[in-house]
N, C-alpha and C positions, 0 to 999 in steps of 0.2 A: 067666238067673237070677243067675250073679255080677256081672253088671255091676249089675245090682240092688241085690246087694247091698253090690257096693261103694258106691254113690252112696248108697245108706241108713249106710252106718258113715262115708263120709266126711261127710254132713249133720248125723250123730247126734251125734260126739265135736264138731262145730264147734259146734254145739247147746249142748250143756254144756260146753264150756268158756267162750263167749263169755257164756251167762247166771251163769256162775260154780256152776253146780252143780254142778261135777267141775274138780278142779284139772289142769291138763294131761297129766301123767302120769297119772294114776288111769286119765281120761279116753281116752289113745293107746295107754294098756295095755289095761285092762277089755274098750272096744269091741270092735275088734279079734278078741281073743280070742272074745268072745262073737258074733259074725259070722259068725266059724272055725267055731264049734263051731253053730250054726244052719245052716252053709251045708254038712255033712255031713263036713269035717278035724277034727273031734274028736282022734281019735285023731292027728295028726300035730302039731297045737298044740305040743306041748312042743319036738318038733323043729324045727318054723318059728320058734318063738322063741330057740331054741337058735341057730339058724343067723343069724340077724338081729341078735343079740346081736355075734356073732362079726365080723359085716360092716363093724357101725360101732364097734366097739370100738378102732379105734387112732385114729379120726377123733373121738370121745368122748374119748380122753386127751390128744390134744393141741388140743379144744377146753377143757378142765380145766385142762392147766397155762397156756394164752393166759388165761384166765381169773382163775389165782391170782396170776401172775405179772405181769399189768399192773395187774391192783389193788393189786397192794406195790407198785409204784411208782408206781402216781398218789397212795396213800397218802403216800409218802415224800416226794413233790412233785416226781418227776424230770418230770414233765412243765409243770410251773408257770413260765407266759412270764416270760424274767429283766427285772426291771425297774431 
């Protein structure tokens, strides 16, 4: 039965996201959740998100600052071939 339902939320969110009816996050959140609470962890959701949170939370901040931080400088042009 989970396997079920995993391959139903992994086809579902790939589903709406790729027709664009759910933006990707909406999408890897909502599902998911709605899964959860279909497949009888209701009651533990908040905690499995809790804990999921936590896992990729420092691998989240230094995708963020890679992120801010090479856009200010390709903005700047440090990266711009010297001619």
């Amino acid at each position: 039965m989970l396997i079920a339902l995993g391959i139903l939320m992994i086809a579902t969110f790939t589903y709406l996201i790729m027709s664009n009816r759910m933006s990707s996050f909406t999408a890897l959140t909502l599902v998911p959740a709605t899964v959860a609470i279909i497949g009888g962890f209701g009651s533990q959701v908040d905690a499995m998100m809790l804990a999921g949170i936590r896992k990729v939370a420092s691998s989240a901040a230094f995708l963020l600052f890679a992120l801010f931080f090479f856009g200010t400088m390709i903005e700047a042009g440090m990266f711009d071939p010297a001619i």
